[in-house]
Structures are given as structure tokens and as C-alpha cells.
CHARMM-style PDB file with segment names, atoms N, HN, CA, C and O in Angstrom:
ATOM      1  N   UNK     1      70.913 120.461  77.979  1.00  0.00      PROA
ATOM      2  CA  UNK     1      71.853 119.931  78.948  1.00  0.00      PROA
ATOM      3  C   UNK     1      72.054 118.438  78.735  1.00  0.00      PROA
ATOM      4  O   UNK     1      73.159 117.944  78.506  1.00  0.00      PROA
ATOM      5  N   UNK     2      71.112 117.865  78.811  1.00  0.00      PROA
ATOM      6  HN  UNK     2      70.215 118.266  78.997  1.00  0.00      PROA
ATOM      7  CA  UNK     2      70.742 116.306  78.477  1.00  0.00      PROA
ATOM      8  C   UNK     2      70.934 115.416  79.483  1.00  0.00      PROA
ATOM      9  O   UNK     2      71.122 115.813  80.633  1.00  0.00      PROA
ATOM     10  N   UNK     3      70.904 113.831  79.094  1.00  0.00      PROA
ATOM     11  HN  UNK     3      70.751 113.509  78.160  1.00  0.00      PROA
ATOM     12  CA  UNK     3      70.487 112.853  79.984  1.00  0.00      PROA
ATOM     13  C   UNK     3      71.633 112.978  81.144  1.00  0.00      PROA
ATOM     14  O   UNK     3      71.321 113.098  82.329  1.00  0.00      PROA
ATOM     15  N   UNK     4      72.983 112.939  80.696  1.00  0.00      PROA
ATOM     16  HN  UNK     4      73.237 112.842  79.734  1.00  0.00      PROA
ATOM     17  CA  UNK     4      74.182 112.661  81.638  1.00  0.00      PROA
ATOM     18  C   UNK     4      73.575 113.420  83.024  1.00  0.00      PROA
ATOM     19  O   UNK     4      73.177 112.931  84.081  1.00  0.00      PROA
ATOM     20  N   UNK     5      73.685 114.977  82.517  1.00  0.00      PROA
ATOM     21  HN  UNK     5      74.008 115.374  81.658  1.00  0.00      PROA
ATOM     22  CA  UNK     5      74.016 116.237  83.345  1.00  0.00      PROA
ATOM     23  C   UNK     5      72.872 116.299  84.108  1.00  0.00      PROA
ATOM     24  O   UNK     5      73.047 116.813  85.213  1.00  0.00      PROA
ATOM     25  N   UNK     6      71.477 115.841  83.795  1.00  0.00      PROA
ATOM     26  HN  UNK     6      71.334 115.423  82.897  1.00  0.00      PROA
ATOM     27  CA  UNK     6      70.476 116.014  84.314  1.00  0.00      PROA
ATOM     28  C   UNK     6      70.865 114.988  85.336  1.00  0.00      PROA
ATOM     29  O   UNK     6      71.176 115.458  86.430  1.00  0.00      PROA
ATOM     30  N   UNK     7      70.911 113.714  85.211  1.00  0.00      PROA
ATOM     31  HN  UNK     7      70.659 113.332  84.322  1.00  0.00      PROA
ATOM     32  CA  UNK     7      71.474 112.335  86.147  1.00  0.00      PROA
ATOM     33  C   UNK     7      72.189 112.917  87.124  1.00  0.00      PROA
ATOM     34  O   UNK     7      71.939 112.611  88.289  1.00  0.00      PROA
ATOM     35  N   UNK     8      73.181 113.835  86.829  1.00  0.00      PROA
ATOM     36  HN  UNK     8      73.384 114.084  85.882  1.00  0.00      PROA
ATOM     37  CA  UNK     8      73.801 113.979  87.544  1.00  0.00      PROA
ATOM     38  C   UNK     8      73.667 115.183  88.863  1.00  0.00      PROA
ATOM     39  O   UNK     8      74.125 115.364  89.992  1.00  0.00      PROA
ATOM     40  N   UNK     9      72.798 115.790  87.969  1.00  0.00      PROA
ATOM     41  HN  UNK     9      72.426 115.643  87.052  1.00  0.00      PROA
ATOM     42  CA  UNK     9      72.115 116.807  89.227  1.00  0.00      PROA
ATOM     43  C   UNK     9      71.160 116.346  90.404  1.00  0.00      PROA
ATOM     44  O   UNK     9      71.093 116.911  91.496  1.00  0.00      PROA
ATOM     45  N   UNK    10      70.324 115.073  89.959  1.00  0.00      PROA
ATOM     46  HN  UNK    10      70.378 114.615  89.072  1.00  0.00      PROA
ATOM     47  CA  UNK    10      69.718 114.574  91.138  1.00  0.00      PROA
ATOM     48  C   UNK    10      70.100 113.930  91.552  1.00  0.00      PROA
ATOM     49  O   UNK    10      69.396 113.511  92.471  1.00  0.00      PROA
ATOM     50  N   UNK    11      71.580 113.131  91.376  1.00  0.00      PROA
ATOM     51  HN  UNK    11      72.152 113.471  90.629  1.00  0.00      PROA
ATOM     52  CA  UNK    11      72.687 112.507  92.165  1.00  0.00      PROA
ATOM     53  C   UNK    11      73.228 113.373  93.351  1.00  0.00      PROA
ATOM     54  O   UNK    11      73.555 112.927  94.451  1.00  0.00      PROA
ATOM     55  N   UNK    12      73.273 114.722  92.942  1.00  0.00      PROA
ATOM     56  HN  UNK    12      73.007 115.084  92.048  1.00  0.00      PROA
ATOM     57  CA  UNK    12      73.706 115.383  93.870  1.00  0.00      PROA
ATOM     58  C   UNK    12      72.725 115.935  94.538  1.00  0.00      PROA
ATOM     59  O   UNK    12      73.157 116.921  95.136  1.00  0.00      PROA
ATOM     60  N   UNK    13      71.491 115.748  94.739  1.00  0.00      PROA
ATOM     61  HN  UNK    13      71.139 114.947  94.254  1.00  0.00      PROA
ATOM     62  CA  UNK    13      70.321 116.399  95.411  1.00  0.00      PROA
ATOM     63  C   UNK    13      70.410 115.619  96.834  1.00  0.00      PROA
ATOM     64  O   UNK    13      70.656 116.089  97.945  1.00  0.00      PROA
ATOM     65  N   UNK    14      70.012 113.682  96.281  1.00  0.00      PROA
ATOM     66  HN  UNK    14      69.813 113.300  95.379  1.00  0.00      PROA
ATOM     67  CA  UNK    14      69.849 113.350  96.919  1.00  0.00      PROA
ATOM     68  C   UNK    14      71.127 113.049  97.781  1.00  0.00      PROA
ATOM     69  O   UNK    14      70.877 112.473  98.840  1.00  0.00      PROA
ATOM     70  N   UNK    15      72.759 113.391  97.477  1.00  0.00      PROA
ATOM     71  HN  UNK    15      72.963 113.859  96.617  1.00  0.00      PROA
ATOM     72  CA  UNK    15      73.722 113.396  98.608  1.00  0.00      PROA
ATOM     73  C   UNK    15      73.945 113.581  99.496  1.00  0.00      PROA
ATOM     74  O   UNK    15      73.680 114.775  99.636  1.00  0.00      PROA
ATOM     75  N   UNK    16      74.425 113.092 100.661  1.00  0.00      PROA
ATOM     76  HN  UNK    16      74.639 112.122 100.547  1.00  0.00      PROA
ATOM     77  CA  UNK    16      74.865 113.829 101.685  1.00  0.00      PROA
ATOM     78  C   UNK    16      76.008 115.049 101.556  1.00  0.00      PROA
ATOM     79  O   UNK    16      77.101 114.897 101.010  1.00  0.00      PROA
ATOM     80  N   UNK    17      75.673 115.922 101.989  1.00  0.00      PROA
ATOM     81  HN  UNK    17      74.786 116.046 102.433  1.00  0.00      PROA
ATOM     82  CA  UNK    17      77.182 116.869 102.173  1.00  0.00      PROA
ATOM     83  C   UNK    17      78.312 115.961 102.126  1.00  0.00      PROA
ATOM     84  O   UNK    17      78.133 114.799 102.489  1.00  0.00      PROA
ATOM     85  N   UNK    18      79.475 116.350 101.717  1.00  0.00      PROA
ATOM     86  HN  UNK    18      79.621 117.294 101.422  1.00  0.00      PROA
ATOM     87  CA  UNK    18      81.094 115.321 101.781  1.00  0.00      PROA
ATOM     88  C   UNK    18      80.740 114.055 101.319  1.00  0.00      PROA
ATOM     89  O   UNK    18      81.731 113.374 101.581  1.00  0.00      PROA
ATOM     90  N   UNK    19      80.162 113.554 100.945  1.00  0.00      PROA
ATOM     91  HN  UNK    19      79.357 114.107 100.732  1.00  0.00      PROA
ATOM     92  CA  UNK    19      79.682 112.429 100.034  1.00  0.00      PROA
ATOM     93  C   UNK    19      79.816 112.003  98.618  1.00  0.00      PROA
ATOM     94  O   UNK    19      79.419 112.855  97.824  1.00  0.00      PROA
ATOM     95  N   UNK    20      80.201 111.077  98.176  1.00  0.00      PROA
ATOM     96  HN  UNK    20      80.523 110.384  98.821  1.00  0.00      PROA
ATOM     97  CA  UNK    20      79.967 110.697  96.444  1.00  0.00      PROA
ATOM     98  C   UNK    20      79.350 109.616  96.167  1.00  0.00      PROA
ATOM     99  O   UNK    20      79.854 108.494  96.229  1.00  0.00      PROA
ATOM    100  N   UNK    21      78.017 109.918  95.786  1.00  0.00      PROA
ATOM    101  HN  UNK    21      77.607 110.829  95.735  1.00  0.00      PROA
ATOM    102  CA  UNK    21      77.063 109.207  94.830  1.00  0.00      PROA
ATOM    103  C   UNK    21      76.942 108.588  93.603  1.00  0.00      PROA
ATOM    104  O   UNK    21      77.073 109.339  92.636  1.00  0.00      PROA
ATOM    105  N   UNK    22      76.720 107.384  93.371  1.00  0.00      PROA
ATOM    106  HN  UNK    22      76.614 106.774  94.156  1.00  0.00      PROA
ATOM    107  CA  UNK    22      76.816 106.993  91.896  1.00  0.00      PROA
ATOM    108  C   UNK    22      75.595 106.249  91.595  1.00  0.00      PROA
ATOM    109  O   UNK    22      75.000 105.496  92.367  1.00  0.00      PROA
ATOM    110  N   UNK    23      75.226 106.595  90.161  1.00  0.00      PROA
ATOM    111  HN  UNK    23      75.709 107.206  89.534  1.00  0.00      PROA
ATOM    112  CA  UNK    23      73.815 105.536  89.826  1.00  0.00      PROA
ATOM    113  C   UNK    23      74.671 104.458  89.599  1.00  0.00      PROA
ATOM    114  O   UNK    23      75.891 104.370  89.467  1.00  0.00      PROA
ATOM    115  N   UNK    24      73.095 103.087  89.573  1.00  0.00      PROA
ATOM    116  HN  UNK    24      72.103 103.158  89.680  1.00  0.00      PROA
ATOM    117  CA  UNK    24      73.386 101.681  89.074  1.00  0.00      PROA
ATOM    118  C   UNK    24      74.348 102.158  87.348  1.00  0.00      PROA
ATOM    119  O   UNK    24      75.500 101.766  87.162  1.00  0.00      PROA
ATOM    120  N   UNK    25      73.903 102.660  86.737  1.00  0.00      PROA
ATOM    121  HN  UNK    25      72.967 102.978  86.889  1.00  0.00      PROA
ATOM    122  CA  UNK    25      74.420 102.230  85.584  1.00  0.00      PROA
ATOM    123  C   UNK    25      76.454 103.017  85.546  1.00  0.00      PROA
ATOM    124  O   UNK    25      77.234 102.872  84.605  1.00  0.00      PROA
ATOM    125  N   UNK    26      76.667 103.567  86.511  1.00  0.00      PROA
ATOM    126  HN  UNK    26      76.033 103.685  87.275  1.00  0.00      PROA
ATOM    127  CA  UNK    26      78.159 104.245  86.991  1.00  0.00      PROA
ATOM    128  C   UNK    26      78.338 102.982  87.433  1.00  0.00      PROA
ATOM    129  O   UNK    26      79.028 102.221  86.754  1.00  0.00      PROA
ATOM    130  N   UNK    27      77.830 102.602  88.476  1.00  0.00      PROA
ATOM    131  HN  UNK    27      77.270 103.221  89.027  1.00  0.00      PROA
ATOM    132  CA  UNK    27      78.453 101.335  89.554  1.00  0.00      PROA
ATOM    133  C   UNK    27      78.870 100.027  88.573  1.00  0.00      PROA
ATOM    134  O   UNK    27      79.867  99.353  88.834  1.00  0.00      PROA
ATOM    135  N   UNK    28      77.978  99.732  87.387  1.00  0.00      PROA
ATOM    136  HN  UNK    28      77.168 100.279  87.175  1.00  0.00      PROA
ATOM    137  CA  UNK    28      77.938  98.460  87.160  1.00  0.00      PROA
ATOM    138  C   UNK    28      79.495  98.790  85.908  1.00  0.00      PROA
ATOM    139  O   UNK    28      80.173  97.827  85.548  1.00  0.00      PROA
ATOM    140  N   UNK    29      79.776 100.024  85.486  1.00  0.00      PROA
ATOM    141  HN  UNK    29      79.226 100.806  85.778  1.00  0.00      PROA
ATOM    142  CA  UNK    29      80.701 100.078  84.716  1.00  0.00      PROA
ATOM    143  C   UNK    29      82.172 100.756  85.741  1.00  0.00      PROA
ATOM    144  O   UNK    29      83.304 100.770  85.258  1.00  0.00      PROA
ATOM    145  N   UNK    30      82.021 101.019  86.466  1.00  0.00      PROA
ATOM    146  HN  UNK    30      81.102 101.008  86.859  1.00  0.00      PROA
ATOM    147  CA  UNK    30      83.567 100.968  87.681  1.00  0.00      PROA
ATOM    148  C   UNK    30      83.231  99.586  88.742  1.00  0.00      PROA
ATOM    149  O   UNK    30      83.871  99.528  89.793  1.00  0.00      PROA
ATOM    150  N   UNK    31      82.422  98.716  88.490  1.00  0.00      PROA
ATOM    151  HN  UNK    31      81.902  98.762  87.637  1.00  0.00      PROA
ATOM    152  CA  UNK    31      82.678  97.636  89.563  1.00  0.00      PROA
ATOM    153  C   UNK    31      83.954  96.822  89.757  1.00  0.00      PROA
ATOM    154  O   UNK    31      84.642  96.121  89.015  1.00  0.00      PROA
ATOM    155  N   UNK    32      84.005  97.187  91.052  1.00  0.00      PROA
ATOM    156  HN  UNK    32      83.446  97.756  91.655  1.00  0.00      PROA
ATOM    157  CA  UNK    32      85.923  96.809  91.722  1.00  0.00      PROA
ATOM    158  C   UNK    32      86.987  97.395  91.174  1.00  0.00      PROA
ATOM    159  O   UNK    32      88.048  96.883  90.817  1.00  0.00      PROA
ATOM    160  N   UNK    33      86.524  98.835  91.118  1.00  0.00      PROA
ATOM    161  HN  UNK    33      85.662  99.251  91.407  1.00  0.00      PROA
ATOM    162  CA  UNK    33      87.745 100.256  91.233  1.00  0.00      PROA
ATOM    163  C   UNK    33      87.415 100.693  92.429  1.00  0.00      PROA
ATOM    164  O   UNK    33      88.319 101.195  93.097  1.00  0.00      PROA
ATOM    165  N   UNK    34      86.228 100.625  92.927  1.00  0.00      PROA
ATOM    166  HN  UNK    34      85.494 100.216  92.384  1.00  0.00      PROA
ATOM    167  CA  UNK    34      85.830 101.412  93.933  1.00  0.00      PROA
ATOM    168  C   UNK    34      85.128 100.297  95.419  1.00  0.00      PROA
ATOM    169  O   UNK    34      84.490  99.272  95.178  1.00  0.00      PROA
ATOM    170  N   UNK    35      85.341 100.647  96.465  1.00  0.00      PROA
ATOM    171  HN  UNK    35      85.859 101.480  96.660  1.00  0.00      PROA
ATOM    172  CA  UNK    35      84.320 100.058  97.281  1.00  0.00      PROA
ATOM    173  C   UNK    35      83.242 101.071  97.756  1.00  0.00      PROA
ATOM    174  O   UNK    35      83.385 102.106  98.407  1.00  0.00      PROA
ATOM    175  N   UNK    36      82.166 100.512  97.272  1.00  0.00      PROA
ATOM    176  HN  UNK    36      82.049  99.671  96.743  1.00  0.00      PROA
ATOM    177  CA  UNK    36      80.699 101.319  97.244  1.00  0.00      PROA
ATOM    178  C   UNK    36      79.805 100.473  98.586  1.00  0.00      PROA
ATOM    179  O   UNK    36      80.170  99.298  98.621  1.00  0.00      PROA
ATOM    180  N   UNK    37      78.855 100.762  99.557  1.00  0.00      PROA
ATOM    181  HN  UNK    37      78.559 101.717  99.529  1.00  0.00      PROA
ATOM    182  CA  UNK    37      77.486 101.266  99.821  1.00  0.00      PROA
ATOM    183  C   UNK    37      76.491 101.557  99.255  1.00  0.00      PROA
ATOM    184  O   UNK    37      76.185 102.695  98.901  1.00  0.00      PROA
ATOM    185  N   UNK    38      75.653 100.239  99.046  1.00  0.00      PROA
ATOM    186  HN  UNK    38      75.901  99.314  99.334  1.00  0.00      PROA
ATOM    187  CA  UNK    38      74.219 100.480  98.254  1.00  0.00      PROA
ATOM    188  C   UNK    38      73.331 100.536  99.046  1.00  0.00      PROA
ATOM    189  O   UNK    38      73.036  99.604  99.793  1.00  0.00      PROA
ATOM    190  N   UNK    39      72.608 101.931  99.005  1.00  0.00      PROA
ATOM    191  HN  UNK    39      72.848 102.689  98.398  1.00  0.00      PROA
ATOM    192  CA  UNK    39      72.019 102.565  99.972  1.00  0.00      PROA
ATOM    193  C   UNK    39      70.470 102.601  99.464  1.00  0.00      PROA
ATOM    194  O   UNK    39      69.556 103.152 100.077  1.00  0.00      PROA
ATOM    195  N   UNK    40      70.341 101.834  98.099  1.00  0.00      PROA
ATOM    196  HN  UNK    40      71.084 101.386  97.601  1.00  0.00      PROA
ATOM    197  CA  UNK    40      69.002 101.516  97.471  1.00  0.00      PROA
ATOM    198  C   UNK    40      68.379 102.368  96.670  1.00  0.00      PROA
ATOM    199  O   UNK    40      69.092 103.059  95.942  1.00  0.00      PROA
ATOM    200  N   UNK    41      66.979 102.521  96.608  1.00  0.00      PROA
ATOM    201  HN  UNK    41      66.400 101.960  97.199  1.00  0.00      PROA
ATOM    202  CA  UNK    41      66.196 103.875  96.261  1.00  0.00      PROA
ATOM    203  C   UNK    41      66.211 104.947  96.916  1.00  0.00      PROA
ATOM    204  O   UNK    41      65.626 104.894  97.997  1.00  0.00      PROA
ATOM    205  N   UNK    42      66.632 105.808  96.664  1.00  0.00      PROA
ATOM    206  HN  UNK    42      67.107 105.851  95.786  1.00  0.00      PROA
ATOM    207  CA  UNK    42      66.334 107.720  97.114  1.00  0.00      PROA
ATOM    208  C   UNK    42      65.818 108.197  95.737  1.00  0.00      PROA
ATOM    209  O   UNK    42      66.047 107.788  94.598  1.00  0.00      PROA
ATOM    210  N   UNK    43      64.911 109.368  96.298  1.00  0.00      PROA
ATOM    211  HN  UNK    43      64.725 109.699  97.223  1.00  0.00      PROA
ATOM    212  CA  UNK    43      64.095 110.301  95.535  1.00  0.00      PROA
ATOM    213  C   UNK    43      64.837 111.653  95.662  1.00  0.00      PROA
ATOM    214  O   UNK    43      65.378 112.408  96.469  1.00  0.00      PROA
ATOM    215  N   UNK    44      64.449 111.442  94.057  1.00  0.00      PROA
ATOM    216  HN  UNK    44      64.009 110.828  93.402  1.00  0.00      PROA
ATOM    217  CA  UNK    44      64.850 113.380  94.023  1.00  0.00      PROA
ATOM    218  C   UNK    44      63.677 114.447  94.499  1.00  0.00      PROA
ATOM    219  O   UNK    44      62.597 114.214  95.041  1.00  0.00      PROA
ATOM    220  N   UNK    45      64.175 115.483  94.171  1.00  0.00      PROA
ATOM    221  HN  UNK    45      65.052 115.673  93.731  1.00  0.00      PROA
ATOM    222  CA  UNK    45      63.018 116.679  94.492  1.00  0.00      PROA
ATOM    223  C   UNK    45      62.272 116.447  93.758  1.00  0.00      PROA
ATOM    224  O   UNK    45      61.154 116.659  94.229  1.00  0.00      PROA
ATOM    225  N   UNK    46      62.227 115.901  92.217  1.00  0.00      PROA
ATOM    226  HN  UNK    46      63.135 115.729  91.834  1.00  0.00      PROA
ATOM    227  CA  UNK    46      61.310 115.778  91.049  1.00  0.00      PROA
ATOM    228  C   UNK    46      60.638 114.944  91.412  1.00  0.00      PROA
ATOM    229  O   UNK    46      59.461 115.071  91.076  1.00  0.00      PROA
ATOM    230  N   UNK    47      60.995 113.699  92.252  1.00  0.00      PROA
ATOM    231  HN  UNK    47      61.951 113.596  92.525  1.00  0.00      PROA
ATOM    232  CA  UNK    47      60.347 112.463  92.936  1.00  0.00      PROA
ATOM    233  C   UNK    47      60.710 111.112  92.110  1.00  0.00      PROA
ATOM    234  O   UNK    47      60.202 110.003  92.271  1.00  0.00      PROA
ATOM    235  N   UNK    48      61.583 111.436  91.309  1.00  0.00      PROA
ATOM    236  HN  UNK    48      61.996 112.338  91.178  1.00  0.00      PROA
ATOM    237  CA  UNK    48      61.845 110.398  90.198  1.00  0.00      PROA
ATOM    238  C   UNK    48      62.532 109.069  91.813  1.00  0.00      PROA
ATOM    239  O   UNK    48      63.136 109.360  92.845  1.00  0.00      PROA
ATOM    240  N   UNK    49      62.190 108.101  91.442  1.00  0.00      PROA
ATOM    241  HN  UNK    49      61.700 107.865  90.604  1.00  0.00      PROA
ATOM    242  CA  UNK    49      63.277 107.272  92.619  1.00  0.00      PROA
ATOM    243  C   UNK    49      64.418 106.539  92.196  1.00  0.00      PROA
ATOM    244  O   UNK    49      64.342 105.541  91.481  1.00  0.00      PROA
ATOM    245  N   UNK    50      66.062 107.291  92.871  1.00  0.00      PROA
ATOM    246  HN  UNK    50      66.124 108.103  93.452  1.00  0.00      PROA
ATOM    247  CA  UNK    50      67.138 106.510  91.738  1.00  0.00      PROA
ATOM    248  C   UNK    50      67.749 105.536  92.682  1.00  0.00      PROA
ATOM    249  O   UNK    50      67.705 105.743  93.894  1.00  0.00      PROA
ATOM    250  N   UNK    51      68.453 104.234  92.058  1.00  0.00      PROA
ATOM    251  HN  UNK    51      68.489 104.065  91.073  1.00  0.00      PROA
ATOM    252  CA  UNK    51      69.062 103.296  93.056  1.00  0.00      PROA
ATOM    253  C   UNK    51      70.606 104.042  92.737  1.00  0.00      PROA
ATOM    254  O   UNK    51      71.242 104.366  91.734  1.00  0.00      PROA
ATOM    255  N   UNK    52      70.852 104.121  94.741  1.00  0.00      PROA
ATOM    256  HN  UNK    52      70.336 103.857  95.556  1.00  0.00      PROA
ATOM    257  CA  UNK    52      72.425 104.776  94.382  1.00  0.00      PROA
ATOM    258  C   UNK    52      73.311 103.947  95.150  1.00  0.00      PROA
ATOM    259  O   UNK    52      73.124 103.010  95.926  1.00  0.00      PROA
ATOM    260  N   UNK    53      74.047 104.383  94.840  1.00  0.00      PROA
ATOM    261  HN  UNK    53      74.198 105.144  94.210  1.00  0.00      PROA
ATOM    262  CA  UNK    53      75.849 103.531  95.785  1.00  0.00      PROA
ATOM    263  C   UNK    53      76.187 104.682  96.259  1.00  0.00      PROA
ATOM    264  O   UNK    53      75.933 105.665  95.563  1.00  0.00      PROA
ATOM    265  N   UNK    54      76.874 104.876  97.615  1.00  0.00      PROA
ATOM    266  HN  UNK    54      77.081 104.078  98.180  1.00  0.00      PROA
ATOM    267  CA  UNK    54      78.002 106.101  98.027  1.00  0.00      PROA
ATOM    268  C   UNK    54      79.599 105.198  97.650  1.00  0.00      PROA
ATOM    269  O   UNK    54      79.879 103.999  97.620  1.00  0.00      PROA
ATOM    270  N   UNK    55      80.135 106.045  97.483  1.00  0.00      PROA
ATOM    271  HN  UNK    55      79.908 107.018  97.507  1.00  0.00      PROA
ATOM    272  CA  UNK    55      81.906 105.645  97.315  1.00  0.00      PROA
ATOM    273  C   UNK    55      82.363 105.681  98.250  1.00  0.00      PROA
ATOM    274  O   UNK    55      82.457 106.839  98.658  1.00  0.00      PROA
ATOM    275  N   UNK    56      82.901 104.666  99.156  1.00  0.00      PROA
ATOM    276  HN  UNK    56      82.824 103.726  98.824  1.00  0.00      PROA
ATOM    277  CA  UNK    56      83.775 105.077 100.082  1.00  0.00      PROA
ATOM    278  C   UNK    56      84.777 104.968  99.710  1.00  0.00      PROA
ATOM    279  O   UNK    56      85.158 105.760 100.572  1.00  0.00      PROA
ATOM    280  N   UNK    57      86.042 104.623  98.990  1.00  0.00      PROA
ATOM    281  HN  UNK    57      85.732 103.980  98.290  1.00  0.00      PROA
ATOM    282  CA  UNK    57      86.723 104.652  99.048  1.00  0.00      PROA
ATOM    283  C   UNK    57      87.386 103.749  97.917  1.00  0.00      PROA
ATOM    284  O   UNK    57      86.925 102.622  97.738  1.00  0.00      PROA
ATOM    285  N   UNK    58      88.341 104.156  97.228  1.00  0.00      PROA
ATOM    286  HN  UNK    58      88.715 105.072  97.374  1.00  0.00      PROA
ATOM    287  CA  UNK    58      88.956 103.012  95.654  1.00  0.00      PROA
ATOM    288  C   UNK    58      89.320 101.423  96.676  1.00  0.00      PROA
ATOM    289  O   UNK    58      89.653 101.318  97.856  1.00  0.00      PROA
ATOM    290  N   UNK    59      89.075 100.350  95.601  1.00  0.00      PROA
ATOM    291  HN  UNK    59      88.805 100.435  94.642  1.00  0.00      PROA
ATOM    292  CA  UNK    59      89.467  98.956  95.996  1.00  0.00      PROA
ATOM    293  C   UNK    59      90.651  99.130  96.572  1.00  0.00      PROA
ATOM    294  O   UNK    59      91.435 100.059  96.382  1.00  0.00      PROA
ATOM    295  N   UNK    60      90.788  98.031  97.422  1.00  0.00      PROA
ATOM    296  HN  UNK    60      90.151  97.276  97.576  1.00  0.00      PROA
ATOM    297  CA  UNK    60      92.397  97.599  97.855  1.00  0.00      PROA
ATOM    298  C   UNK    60      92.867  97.061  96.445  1.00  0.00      PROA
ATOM    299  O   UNK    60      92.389  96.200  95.707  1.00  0.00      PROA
ATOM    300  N   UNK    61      94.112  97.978  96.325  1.00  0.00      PROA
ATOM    301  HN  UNK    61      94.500  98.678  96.925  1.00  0.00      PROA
ATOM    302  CA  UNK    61      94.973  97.201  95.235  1.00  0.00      PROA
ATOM    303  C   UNK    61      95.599  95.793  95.137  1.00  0.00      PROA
ATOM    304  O   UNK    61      96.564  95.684  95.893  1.00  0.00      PROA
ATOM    305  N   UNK    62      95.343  94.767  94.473  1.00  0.00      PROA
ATOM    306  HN  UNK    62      94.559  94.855  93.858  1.00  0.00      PROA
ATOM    307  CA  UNK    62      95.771  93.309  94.562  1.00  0.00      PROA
ATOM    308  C   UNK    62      97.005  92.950  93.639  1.00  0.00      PROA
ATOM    309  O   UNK    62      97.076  93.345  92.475  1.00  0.00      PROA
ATOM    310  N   UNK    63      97.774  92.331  94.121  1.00  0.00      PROA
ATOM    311  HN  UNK    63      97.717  92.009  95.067  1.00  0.00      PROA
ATOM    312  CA  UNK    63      98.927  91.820  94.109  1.00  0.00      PROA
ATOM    313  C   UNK    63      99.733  92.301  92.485  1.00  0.00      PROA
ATOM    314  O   UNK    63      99.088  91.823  91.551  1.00  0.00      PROA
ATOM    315  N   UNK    64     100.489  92.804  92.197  1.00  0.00      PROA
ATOM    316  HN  UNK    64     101.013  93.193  92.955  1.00  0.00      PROA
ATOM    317  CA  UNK    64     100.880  92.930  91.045  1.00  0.00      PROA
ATOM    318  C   UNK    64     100.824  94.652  89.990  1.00  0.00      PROA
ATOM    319  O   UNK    64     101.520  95.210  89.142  1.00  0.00      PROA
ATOM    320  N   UNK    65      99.431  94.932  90.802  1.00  0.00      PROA
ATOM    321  HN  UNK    65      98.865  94.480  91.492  1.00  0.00      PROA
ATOM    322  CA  UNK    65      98.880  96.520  90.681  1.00  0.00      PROA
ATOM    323  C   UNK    65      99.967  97.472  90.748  1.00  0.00      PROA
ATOM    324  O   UNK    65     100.889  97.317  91.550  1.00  0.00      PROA
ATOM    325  N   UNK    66      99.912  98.411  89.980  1.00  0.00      PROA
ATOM    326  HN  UNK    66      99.163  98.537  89.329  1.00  0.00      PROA
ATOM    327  CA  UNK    66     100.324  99.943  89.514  1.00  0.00      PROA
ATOM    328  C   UNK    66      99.630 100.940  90.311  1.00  0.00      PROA
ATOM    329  OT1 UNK    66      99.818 102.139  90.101  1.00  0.00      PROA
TER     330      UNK     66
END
């Protein structure tokens, strides 16, 4: 399966229902597409501890934007 897919399964462990989760290393490569909530360390079931962001919602578009 590998690193991505595995990441991405305990992204979704530790979610809330209706929620979107992103690790540090997602956040630091979409920073200011999105406005995120850093909600810190959460543990998976494995117990690994990941630092996450929730998405609330894409940036306000600034002046000139498509």
C-alpha cells in the first residue's frame, strides 16, 4: 500500500465524522489555498502521534484571482 495510503488511513481514524484532516507535511505544501485549524497532536489506534490541521474552508480569494 505504502507510506501515502497508510498516512492517510490514520488521518482518517483520528477525524471527526464530516471533517477534513491534513498532516503537517499536506499543510506546509497547500499553505494559503486553504484556511486550516491546528488542532496539534492526535493519536492513532496504532498510537503513532500525528500533528493535524482540519480544513475549514479554501482562502478568501484576493484581488485579481480566477
Amino acid at each position: 500500500m505504502g507510506d501515502t495510503v497508510n498516512l492517510a488511513a490514520r488521518m482518517e481514524q483520528v477525524a471527526e465524522p464530516g471533517t477534513t484532516y491534513i498532516s503537517e507535511d499536506t499543510f506546509k505544501i497547500t499553505e494559503g489555498l486553504f484556511r486550516v485549524e491546528a488542532l496539534g497532536r492526535r493519536r492513532s489506534r496504532e498510537g503513532e502521534a500525528l500533528k493535524v490541521y482540519q480544513v475549514i474552508a479554501p482562502a478568501a480569494e484576493g484581488p485579481g484571482s480566477m
